[in-house]
Phi, psi and omega in degrees: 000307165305329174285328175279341187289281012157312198278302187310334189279002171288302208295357184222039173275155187334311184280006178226085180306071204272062190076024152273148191281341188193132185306348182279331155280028181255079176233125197253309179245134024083088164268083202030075178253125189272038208075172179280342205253148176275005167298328188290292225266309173314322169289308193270007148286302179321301205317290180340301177295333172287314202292327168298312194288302197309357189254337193273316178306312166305318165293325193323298179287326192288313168288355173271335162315291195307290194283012147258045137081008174253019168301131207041037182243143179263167185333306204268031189025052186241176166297188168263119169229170222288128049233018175317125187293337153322307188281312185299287197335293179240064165254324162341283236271353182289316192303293188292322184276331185250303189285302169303007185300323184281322190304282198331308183283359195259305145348281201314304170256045167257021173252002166263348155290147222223139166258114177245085169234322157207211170244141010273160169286151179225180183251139187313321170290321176250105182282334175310340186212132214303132166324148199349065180266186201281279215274022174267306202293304188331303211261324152341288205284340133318329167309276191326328168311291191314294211294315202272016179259299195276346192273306159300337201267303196304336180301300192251349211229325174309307171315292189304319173288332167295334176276328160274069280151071170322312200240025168251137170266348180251141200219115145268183181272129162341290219304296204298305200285342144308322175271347174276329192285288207306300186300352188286279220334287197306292196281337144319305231244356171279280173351299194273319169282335185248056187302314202288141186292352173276343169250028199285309165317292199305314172312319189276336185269016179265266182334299154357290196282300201298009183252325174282001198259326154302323213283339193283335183297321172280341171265027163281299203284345207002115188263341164270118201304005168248114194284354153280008164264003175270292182340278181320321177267325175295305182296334197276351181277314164307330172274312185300333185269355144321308229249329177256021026057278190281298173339304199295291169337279182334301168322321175242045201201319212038037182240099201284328210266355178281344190284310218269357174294304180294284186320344197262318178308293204280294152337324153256048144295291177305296200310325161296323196283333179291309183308282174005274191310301190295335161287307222280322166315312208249331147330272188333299212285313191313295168311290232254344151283355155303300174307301206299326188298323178289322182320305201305327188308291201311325191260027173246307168284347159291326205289313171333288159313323160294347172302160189263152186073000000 
């Protein structure tokens, strides 16, 4: 849920003036933007850098679990279930490594961003205060620490751990969440260097593009070993890159009620195509547990038949 909101809300970013008098209010869904004030922005950086360390103490154990082979297993070798410290470790390492992934890096590198529009330059989240000045370096340089710590492990080492996972039911394939890892990065980091209402095109056909390259990607591989959350999880790539589309128009059209006219068509398009693609499915799946029930009926009355006597 957090990830579609988080793709779908690039179409409503600050910087895409969606019938509002000023741009410092034109954010209609917010891509998790935490207020305006740097009092604000100090707290939920912090939340972040915890929220970062606890991931790196978690994946540490959660991989030593994994290679013996008892991650989301409880003692008694069954799954893990809550309040167990198993089952908690792992949805910790699902919750910090996969639904938080876009807020945290993007939290991170709005502290190397800068307003160089006039003088002196400050970073845009802290206007008080000055570009790499002593205490802009401070807060770089912890990022920067935080970052080359939570970014591999949650990148590279989270896919894998989730595919071992005993007490996870829904599993992708490693390949898709790296690559689903790289593209959050990218669209963080659009968001935040291209904030300004003058990158507002570029940003969204920038997005725009990296969102269609998931959706094509998810329907090549359906990367979740369940095939009806692949509908579902694939339509939701489809409203977003509905939603950065008709945004991507607007900008450049100004023409609002034709934007939100297309997005609202096309958005319930996927949801159709989705129901559908998912009844066609729960068919399928219907037939072929009938086959199996008749095969077993049949080869129980031949094996009858063939008894002696």
């Amino acid at each position: 849920v957090m990830e579609f909101y988080t793709f779908v809300a690039i179409a409503f970013m600050p910087n895409v003036a969606w019938g509002y008098n000023s741009s410092e209010t034109a954010a209609g869904v917010p891509f998790f933007e935490f207020g305006g004030n740097s009092v604000t922005y100090y707290l939920i950086y912090s939340l972040c850098v915890i929220l970062s360390v606890l991931y790196i103490f978690l994946a540490s154990r959660a991989f030593g679990a994994a290679r013996k082979g008892t991650l989301g297993m409880a003692p008694n070798g069954e799954k893990a279930t809550f309040p167990s410290k198993e089952f908690l470790l792992s949805k910790g390492v699902v919750i910090l490594g996969g639904a938080f992934y876009i807020p945290v890096i993007k939290t991170l590198l709005e502290v190397f961003s800068c307003d160089y529009s006039s003088r002196p330059w400050v970073v845009k989240k802290i206007p008080e205060m000055e570009c790499f000045s002593v205490g802009h370096g401070g807060f770089m340089l912890i990022t920067f620490v935080v970052l080359i710590t939570y970014y591999p492990l949650a990148t590279f080492m989270f896919p894998n751990l989730q595919f071992q996972d005993k007490a996870l039911d829904m599993k992708f394939s490693p390949i898709f969440l790296v690559v689903l890892s790289q593209i959050k990065v990218f669209l963080g980091a659009l968001t935040v260097f291209y904030s300004e209402e003058g990158n507002a095109v570029r940003a969204l056909v920038f997005s725009t593009s990296l969102l269609l390259l998931l959706l094509v990607l998810a329907i090549k591989m359906e990367p979740c070993l369940i095939p009806k959350a692949n509908v579902w999880i694939t339509g939701s790539y489809g409203i977003a890159v509905v939603c950065c589309a008709a945004a991507t128009f607007f900008v450049l059209t100004e023409e609002r009620n034709i934007a939100l006219l297309l997005m609202a068509i096309g958005c319930f398009v996927c949801v159709c195509v989705c129901t559908v693609h998912h009844q066609n499915l729960a068919k399928k799946q219907r037939l072929a547990e009938a086959q199996k029930i008749d095969d077993y009926t049949r080869f129980v009355t031949l094996s009858n038949r063939e008894k002696p006597g």
